[in-house]
C-alpha positions in Angstrom: 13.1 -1.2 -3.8 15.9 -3.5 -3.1 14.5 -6.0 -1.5 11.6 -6.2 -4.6 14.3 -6.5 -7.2 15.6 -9.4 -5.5 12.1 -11.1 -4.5 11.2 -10.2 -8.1 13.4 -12.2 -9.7 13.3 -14.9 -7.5 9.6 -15.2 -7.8 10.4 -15.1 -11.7 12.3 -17.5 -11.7 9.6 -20.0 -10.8 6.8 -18.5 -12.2 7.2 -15.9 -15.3 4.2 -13.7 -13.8 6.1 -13.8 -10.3 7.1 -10.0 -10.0 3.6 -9.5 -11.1 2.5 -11.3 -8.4 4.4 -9.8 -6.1 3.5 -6.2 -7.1 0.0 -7.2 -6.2 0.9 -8.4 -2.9 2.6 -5.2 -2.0 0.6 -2.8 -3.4 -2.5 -4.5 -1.4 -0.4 -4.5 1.6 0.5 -0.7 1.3 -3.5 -0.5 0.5 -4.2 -1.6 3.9 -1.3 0.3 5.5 -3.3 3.3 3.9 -6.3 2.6 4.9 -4.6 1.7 8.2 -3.0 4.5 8.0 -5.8 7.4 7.4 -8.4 5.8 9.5 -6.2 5.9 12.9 -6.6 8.9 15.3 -3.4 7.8 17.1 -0.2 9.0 16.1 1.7 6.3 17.1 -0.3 3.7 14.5 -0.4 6.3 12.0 3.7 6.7 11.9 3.9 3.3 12.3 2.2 2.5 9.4 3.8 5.3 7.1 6.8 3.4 7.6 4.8 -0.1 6.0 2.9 2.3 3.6 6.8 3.7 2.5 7.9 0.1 2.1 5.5 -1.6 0.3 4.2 1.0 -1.6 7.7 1.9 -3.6 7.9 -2.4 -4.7 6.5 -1.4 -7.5 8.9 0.3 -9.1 11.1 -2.3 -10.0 9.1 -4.8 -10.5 7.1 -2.9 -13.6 10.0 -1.7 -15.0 12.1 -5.7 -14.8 8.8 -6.9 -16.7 8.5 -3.8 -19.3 12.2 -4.8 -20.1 11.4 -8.8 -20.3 8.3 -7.9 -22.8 9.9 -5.6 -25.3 12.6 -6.0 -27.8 16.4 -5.3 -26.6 16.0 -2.3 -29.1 13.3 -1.0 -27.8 14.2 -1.0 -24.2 15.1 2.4 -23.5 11.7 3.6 -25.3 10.0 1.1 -23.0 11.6 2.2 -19.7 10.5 6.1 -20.9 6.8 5.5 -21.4 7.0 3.5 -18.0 8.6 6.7 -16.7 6.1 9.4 -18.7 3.3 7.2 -17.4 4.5 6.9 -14.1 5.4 10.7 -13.6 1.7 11.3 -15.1 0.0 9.3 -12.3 1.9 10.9 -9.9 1.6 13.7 -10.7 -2.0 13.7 -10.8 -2.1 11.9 -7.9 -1.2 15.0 -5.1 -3.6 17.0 -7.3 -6.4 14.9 -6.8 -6.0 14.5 -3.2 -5.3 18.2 -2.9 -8.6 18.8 -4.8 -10.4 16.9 -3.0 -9.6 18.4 0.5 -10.6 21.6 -1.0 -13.3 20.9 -1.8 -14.3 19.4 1.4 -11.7 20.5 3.4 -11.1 17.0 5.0 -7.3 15.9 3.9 -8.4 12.0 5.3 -11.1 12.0 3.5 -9.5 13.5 0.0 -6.7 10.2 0.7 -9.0 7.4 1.8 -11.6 8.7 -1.9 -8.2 8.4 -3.7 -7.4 5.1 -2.7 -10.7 3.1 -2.9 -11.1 4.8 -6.9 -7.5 3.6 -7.9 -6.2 0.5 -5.8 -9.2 -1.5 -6.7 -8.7 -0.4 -10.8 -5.0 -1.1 -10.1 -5.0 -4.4 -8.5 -7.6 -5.7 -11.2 -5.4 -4.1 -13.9 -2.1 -6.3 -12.2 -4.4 -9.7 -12.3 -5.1 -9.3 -15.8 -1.1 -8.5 -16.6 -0.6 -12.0 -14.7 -3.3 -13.8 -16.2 -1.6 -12.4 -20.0 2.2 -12.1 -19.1 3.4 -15.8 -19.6 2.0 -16.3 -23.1 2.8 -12.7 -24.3 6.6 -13.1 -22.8 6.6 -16.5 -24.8 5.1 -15.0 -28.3 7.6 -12.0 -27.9 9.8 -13.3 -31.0 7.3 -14.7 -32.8 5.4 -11.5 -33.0 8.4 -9.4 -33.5 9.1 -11.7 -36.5 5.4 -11.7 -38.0 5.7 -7.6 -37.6 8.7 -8.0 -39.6 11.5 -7.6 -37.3 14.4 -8.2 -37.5 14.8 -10.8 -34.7 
């Protein structure tokens, strides 16, 4: 999570959808470390790649949180950082029971993850392109449309 933070605003500082762009890139690369991952019958590759999955996977964090704080009022931060953090704890929450419900159902655990994954990376990573295609001119317009609201800016 470290290591995002800094990368994040690195790549921020040269473009202003850089975290976003950089969320992408490691939640595709834990993707594959998934996929990796699940489809593997050796041990070795599988723990090897939990440790790449635990890596990129947890980028995200800071990198949606930094840009919820850079498109919301100073006011409005901490109300920001809690729907990130309801929203967040919803999806993963939902996310165990899924999987879980899924093996159940056809009591194949690799199966239940592997389902998981190819319904919600591809909805996520299309969902993060769309945030960087929008995220420069909505960062820009953030007083202007605080002000036409009538804010107090």
């Amino acid at each position: 999570m470290l290591l995002a933070g800094v990368l994040g605003d690195h790549w921020r500082r040269k473009n202003p959808a850089g975290r976003t762009y950089l969320c992408i890139g490691s939640f595709a690369a834990g993707t594959v470390s998934i996929l990796i991952q699940y489809s593997t019958t050796s041990p070795k590759v599988f723990f090897i790649c939990w440790v790449f999955t635990s890596t990129f996977i947890i980028m995200w964090s800071p990198l949606v949180n930094a840009t919820i704080q850079d498109l919301v009022l100073p006011r409005m931060r901490g109300l920001g950082l809690a729907v990130s953090a309801f929203g967040s704890s919803l999806g993963l929450g939902l996310g165990p029971y899924t999987v879980g419900l899924i093996s159940d159902v056809t009591s194949n655990l690799r199966f239940a993850v592997l389902t998981t994954i190819a319904f919600t990376a591809p909805i996520s990573i299309l969902a993060l392109i769309y945030l960087a295609r929008v995220l420069p001119s909505d960062e820009a317009s953030l007083v202007s449309r605080a002000r036409a609201a009538g804010e107090p800016v």
